[in-house]
C-alpha positions in Angstrom: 112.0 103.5 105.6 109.6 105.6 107.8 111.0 109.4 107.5 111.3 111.6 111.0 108.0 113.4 109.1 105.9 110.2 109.1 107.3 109.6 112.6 106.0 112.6 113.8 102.5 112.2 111.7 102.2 108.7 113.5 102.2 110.6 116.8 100.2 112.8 116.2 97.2 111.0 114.8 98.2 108.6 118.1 97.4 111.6 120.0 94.4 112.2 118.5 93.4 108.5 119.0 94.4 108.1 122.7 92.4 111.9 123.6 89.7 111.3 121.2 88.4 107.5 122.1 85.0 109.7 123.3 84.9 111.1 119.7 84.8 108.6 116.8 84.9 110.9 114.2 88.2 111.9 115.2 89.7 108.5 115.7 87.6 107.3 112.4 89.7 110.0 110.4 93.1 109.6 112.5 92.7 105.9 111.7 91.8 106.5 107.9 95.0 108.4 107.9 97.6 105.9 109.4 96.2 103.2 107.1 96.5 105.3 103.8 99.8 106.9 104.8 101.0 103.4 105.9 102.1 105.0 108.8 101.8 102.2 110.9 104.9 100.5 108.9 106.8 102.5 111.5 106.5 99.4 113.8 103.9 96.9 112.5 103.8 95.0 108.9 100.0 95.6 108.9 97.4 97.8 109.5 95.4 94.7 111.3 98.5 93.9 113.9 98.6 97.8 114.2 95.3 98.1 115.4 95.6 94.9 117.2 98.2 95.7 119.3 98.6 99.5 119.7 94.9 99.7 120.1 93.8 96.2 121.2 90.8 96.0 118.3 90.1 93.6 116.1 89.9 94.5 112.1 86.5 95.1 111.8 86.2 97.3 115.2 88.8 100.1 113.7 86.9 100.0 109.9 83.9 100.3 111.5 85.1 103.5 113.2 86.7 104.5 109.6 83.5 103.9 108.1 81.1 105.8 110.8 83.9 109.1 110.4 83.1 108.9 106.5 79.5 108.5 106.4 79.8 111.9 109.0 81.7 113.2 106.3 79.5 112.8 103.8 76.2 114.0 105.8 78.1 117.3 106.9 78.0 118.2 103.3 74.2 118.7 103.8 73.3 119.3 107.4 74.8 120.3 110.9 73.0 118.2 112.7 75.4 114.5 112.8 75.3 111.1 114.5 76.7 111.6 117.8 78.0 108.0 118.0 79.3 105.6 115.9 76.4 103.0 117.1 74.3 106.0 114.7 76.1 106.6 112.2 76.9 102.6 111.8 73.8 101.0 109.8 74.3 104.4 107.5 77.6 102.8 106.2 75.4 100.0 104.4 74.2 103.2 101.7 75.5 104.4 98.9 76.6 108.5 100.0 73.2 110.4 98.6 71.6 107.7 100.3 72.6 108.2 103.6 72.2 111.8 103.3 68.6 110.9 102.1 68.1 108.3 105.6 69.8 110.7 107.8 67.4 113.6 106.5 64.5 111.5 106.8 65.2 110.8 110.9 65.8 114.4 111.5 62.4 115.1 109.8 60.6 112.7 112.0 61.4 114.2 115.3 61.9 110.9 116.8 64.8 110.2 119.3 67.8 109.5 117.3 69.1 105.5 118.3 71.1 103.5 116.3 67.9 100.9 115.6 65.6 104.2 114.4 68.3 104.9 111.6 68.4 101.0 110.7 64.6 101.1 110.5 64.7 103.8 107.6 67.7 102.0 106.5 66.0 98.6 106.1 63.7 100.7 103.9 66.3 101.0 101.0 67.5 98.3 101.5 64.5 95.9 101.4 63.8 96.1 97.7 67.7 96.0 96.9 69.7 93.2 95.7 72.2 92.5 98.9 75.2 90.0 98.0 75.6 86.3 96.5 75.5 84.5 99.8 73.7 82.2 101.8 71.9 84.7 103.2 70.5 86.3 100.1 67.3 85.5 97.9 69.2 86.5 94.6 71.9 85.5 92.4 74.1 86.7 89.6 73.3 85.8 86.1 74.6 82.9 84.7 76.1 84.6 81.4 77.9 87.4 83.1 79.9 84.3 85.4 80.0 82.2 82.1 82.0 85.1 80.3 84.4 85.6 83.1 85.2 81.8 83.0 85.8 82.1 79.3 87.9 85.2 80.1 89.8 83.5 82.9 90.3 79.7 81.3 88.4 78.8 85.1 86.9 80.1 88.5 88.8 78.2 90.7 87.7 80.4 93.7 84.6 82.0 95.0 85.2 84.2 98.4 82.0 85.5 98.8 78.9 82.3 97.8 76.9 79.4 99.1 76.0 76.2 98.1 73.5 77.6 95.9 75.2 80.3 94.2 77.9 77.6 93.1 75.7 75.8 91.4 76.7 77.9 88.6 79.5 79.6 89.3 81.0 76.0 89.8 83.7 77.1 91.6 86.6 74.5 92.3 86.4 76.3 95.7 84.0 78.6 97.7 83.2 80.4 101.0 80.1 80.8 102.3 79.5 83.6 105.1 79.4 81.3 108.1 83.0 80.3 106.6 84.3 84.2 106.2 85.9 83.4 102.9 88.1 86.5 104.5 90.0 84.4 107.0 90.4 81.8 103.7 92.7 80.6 101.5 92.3 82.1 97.9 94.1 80.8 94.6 94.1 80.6 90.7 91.5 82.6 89.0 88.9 84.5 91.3 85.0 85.0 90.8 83.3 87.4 93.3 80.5 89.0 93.9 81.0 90.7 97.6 78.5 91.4 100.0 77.0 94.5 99.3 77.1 96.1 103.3 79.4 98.0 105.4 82.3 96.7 106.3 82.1 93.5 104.9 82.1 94.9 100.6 85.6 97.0 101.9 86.8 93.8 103.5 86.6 91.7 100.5 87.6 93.7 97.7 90.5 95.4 100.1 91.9 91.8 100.1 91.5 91.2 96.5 93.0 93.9 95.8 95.9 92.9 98.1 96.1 89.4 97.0 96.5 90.1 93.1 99.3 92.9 94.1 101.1 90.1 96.4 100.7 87.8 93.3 98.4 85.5 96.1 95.8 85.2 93.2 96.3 85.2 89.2 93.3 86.6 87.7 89.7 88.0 88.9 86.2 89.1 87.7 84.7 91.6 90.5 81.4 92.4 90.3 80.1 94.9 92.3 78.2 98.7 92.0 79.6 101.3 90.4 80.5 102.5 93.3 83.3 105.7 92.4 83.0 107.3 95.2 83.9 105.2 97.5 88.0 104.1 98.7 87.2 100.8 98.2 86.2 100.8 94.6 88.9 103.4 94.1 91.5 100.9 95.1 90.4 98.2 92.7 90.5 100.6 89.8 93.9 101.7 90.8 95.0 97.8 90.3 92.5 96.5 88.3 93.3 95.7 84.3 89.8 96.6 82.6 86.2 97.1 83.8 82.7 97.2 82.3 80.2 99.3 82.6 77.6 97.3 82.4 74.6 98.4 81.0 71.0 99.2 82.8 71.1 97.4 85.6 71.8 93.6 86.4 68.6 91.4 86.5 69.4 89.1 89.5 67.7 85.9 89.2 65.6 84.1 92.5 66.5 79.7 93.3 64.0 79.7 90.3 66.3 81.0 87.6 63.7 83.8 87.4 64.8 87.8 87.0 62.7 89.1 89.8 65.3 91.4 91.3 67.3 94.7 90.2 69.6 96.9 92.1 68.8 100.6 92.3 72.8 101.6 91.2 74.6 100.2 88.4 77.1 97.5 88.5 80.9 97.1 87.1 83.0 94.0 86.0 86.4 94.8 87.2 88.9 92.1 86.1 92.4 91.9 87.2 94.8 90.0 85.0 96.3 90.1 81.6 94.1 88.4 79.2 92.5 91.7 78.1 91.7 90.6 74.5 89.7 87.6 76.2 88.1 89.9 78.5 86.8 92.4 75.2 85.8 89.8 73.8 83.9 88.4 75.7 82.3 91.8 77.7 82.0 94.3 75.3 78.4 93.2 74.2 77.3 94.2 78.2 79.0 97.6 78.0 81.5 100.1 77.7 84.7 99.0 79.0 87.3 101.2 80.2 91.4 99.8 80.5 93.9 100.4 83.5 97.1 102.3 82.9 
């Protein structure tokens, strides 16, 4: 039940919302706020529906603000001088936090005007040599052994949310999404296998909804993998939920449509799995790293 206190919380970050639509960082934090108080419970069963119809955006329009008020966040730490819109501070959220400090530094530097497609030029520049996602759209996919272990761990991979026709030609999924299908609009069951895309807001997106999906029992068991991302609320959640994860050591070779290792990510990366065969999931992981258990 929504105390008179939450009530009054809900108002106020309304107030902020309704004065502050010309300032996103206010509206970005207001909304952060409502959705990790679950203030919006007052009136709506979701944060979506909130946001849909108090506010009249779609999902991805009010995480995008969310997103743009953190990365400002996280560059305040370091300089005074912030994105004045969230069109700016948008292509930061596709970093990793000393990242984006490092991009936003580098367009002060260069005395250029600051636009939205200047920051996603220095952006791209990170990004090019990275490892992105498992999808269509990417050159690179996940090595066969670390999907083999999580099918020996699970008993199957009955669905992949996040992949392409390619990719599930070894994860073998009985089911997958590709990203002109939004495997977040989808159906997911049985025993999950995911590798999410690695950008803003679509990583959140995905493992938000795993996350939601084992908790509402929608899902029995998943392998995550993803960077060790610990700063971030995203990862946070899973490892709030999750059973075990691995760190996995150095850094995962992705392999080309060859088969060939050509590409590495600059961060790290994590097997999170969700479930209860944790003997299975030793067993079968603790040759690729240390692995840490859930409470």
């Amino acid at each position: 039940m929504t105390t008179e206190i939450q009530l009054q919380s809900l108002e106020d970050y309304e107030d902020i919302i309704q004065r502050g639509l010309d300032t996103f960082i206010d509206v970005g934090n207001a909304l952060l706020e409502i959705r990790d108080s679950r203030l919006y419970k007052a009136s709506y069963s979701t944060f979506e529906d909130y946001c849909k119809e108090r506010w009249g955006w779609e999902r991805r329009h009010a995480y995008r603000l969310i997103d743009a008020a953190q990365v400002v966040s996280n560059v305040s730490n370091w300089t005074q001088i912030l994105p004045t819109t969230e069109s700016q501070a948008r292509p930061l959220t596709q970093l990793e936090p000393e990242q984006q400090r490092e991009v936003w530094g580098l367009v002060m530097e260069s005395g250029d005007k600051v636009t939205a497609s200047r920051v996603q030029q220095e952006v791209d520049k990170i990004l090019k040599p990275h490892v992105a996602n498992n999808s269509g759209n990417n050159e690179w996919y996940t090595p066969s052994v670390y999907i083999e272990a999580a099918r020996k761990v699970m008993g199957s991979i009955d669905c992949d949310p996040a992949s392409s026709e390619i990719a599930n030609e070894v994860v073998k999924a009985t089911m997958y999404y590709t990203c002109d299908e939004d495997g977040t609009t989808k159906e997911w069951t049985g025993n999950i296998w995911m590798n999410p895309p690695y950008s803003q807001p679509l990583i959140t997106a995905f493992c938000d909804l795993l996350v939601k999906k084992y908790v509402g029992k929608e899902i029995q068991q998943a392998c995550v993998l993803v960077n060790n991302a610990t700063e971030t609320r995203f990862y946070q959640a899973m490892l709030s939920v999750c059973s075990a994860v691995c760190f996995l050591k150095g850094r995962v070779k992705f392999v080309d449509r060859e088969g060939i290792e050509s590409g590495a990510p600059l961060q790290g990366q994590t097997v999170l799995y969700f479930g209860e065969n944790l003997k299975p999931f030793t067993e079968y992981f603790q040759e690729f790293g240390v692995i840490l258990y859930g409470r």
